[in-house]
C-alpha positions in Angstrom: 258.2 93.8 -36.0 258.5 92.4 -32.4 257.7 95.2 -29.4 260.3 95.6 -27.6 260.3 98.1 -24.5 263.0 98.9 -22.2 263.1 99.7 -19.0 265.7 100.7 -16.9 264.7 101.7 -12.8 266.7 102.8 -10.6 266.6 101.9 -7.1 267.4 103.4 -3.6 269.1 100.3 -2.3 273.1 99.4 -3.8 274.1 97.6 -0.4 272.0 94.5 0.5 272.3 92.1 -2.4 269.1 90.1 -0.8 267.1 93.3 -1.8 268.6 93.8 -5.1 268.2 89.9 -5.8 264.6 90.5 -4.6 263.7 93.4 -7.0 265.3 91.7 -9.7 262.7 88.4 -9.0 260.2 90.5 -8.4 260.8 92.2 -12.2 261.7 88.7 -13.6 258.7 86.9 -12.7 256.1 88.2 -15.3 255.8 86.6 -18.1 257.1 88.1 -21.5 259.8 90.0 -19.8 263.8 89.7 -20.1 266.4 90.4 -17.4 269.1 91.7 -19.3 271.6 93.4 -16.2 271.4 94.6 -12.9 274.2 96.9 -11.3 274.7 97.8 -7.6 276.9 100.1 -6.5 277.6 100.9 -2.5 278.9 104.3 -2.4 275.8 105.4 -3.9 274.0 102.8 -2.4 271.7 102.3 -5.6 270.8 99.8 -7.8 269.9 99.7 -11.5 268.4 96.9 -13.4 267.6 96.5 -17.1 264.7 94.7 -18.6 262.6 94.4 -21.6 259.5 93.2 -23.4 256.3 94.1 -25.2 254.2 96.7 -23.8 251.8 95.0 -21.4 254.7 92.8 -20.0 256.7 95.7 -19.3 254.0 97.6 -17.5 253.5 94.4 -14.9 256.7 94.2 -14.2 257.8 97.8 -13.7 254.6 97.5 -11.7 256.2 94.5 -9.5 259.1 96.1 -8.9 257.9 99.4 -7.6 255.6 97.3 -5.1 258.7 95.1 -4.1 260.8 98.7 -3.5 257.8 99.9 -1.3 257.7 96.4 1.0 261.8 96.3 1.5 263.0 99.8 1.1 262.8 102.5 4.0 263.9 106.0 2.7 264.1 107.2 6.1 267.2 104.8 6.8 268.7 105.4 3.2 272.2 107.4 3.0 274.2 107.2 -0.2 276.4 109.7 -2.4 273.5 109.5 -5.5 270.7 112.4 -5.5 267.1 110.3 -5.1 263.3 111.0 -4.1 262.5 107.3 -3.2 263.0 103.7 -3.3 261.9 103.6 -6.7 263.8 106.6 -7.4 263.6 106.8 -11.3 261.3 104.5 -14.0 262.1 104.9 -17.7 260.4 103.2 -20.4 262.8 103.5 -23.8 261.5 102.8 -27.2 263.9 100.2 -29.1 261.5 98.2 -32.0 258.1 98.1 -32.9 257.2 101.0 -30.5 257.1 104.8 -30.4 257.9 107.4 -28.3 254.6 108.6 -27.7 253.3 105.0 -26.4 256.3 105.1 -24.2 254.5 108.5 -23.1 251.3 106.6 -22.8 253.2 103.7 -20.9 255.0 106.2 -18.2 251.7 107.6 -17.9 250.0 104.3 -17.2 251.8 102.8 -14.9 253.0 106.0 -12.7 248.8 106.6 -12.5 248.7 102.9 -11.0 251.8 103.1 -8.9 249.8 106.4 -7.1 246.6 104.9 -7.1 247.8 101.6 -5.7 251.2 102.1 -3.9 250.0 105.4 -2.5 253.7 106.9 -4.1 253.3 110.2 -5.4 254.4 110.2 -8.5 256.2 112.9 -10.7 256.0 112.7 -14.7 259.6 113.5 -16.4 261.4 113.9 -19.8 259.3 113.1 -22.7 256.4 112.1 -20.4 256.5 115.3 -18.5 253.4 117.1 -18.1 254.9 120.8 -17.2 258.2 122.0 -19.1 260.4 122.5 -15.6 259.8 118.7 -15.3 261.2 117.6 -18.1 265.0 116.9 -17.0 265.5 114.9 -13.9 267.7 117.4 -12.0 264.5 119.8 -11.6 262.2 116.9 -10.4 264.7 115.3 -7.6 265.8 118.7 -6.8 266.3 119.1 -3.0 266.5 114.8 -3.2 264.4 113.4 -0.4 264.6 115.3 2.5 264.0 118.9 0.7 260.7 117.1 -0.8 259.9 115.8 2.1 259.8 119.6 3.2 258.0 121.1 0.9 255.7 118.5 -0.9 252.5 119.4 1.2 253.0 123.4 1.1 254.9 124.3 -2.0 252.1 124.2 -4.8 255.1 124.1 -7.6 256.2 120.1 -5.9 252.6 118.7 -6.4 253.0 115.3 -7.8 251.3 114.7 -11.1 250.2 111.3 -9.5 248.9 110.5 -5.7 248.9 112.4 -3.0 250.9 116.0 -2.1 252.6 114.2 0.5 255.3 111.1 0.8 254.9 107.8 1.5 256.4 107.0 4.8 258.8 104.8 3.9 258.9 104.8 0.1 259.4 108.4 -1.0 258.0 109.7 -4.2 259.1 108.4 -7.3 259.8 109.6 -11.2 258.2 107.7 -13.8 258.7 109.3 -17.5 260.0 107.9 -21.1 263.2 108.6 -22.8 265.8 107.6 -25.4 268.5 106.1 -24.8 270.9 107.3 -22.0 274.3 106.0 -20.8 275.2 106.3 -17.1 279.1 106.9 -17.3 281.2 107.6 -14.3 285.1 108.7 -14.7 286.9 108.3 -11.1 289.7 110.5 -10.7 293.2 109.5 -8.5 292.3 111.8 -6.1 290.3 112.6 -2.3 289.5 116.2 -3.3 285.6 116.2 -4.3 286.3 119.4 -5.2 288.2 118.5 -8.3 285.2 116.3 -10.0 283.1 118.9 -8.7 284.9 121.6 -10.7 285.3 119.4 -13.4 281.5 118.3 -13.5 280.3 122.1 -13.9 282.7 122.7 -16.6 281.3 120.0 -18.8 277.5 119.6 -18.0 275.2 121.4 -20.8 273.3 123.3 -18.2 276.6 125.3 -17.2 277.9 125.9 -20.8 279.7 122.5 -21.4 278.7 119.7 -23.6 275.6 119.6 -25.4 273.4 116.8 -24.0 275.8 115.8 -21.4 274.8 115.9 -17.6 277.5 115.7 -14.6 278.0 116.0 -11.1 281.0 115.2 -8.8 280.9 112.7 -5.9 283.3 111.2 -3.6 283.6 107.5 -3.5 285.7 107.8 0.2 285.8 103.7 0.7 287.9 103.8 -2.8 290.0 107.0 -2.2 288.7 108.2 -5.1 286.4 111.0 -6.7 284.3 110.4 -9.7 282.7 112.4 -11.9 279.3 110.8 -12.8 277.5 111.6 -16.3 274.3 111.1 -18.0 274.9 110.6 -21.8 271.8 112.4 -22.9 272.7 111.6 -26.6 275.4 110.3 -27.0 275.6 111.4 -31.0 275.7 115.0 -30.0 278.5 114.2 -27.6 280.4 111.0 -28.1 282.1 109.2 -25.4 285.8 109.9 -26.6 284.4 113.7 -26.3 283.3 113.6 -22.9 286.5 111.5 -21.6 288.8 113.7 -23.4 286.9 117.1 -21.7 287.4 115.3 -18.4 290.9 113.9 -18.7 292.1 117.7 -20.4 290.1 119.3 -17.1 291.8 116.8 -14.7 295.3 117.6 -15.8 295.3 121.0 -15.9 294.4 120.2 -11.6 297.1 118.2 -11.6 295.2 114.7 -11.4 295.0 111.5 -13.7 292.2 109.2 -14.4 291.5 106.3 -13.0 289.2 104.3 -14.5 286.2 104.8 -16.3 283.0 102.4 -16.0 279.5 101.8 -17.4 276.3 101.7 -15.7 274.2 99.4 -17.2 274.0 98.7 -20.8 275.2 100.6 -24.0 274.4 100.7 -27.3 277.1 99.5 -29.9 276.8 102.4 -31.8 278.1 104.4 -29.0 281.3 102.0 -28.9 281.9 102.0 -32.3 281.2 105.9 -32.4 284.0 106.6 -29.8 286.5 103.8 -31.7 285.9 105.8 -34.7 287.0 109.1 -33.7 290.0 107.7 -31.0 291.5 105.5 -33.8 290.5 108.6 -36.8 289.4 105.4 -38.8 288.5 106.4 -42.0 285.5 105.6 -43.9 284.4 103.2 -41.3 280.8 101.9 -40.7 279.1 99.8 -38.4 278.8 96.8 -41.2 282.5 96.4 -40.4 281.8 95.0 -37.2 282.3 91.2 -37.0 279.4 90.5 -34.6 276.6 92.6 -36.9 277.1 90.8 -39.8 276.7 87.7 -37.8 273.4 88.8 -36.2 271.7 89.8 -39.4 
């Protein structure tokens, strides 16, 4: 079997296409490596771009990328509604064939060592690469986001980067290198200005705060839409399917009075997902992925 990596960083830049267009060349110009997407979004002011390939081809170009980030991304000037640490905010390397989870481990580890040693990028280890158990989920590691690092990275001994040196790079940040399943980025926007609502709404349903198991959520406004959106991280999305997390939010919206407005992907899903929440909003009995047209084509 074919290795196939994924990767999926996630940049501090969602409003200059000429720098989203850059990191994207940058990441597409080693050999062995697919562009598969690449979404920027303006109220968070963030990018994220999907790629994959073998091992070694993965490695140089998450490698690429994170030196592009560094030359055309300046933390100090970056506003946005998304939490982040750096220009390369977040690398994740996700096993799909041919690969384990533990070489993803080895990969994270890898490349965040060279990013350090050759960026000069502190570097912080996360999920299954994590090093220290309060590192494992992402919340902990960005917590305080770029200017609360920027505070306490040189005096608090508990911010230490795993990777690099205990202080920031002056334009570039830190950034958060680890390896992971697979995660959707889900947003549901709400037909309303009150940030308080998806806020609310947000607590209610993220596992940390009693909700949904493997489901993380925060609230933001998106003010150039008139909207608010609730913004979740599909740990696994077979312990909470999407038709469980949309119904949680649209059952928490009504009762404050508010519909939904749309609901949109970041980035790629898996089929399985779809099909998953199909299954349980149509109560189709019996069905299996085998039904689906384009599966028994591909086999």
């Amino acid at each position: 079997m074919a290795e196939i990596v994924e990767c999926v960083p996630n940049f501090s830049e969602g409003r200059r296409k000429e720098v989203v267009d850059g990191l994207v060349a940058a990441i597409g110009s080693v050999p062995g490596v697919r562009v598969l997407d690449q979404e920027m979004d303006a109220s968070h002011n963030r990018c994220v771009i999907t790629f994959v390939g073998d091992r070694n081809s993965v490695a140089q170009a998450a490698f690429e990328g994170a030196r592009r980030a560094v030359d055309l991304i300046d933390m100090n000037r970056h506003h946005g509604e998304h939490p982040r640490i750096g220009a390369l905010d977040v690398l994740p390397f996700v096993p799909i064939a041919g690969v384990t989870m533990d070489d993803c481990v080895a990969l994270a580890r890898s490349v965040g060592k060279r990013i350090a040693d050759e960026l000069d990028v502190p570097v912080y280890l996360y999920e299954a690469a994590a090093t220290r158990t309060d590192r494992r989920a992402l919340p902990d590691v960005r917590r305080g986001e770029y200017e609360g690092l920027k505070a306490e990275i040189a005096t608090n001994p508990d911010r230490k980067p795993d990777f690099g040196p205990a202080k920031l790079h002056p334009t570039a940040g830190a950034c958060i290198v680890g390896a992971r399943p697979v995660l959707i980025a889900w947003n549901v926007n709400l037909k309303t200005k009150d940030v308080a609502i998806a806020r609310r709404i947000a607590k209610a349903i993220r596992e940390s705060d009693g909700g949904l198991p493997a489901v993380r959520a925060k609230g933001f406004e998106l003010a150039d839409r008139g909207l608010v959106q609730v913004s979740m991280n599909m740990v696994d999305y077979r312990r909470t399917s999407l038709v469980q997390a949309f119904e949680a939010v649209r059952t928490l919206a009504a009762k404050e009075g508010v519909e939904i407005a749309e609901s949109e992907i970041i980035g790629l899903v898996p089929l399985d997902a779809l099909s998953e929440g199909a299954t349980q909003y149509f109560k189709l009995a019996r069905f299996h992925r085998e039904q689906i047209l384009e599966t028994r084509l591909w086999v």
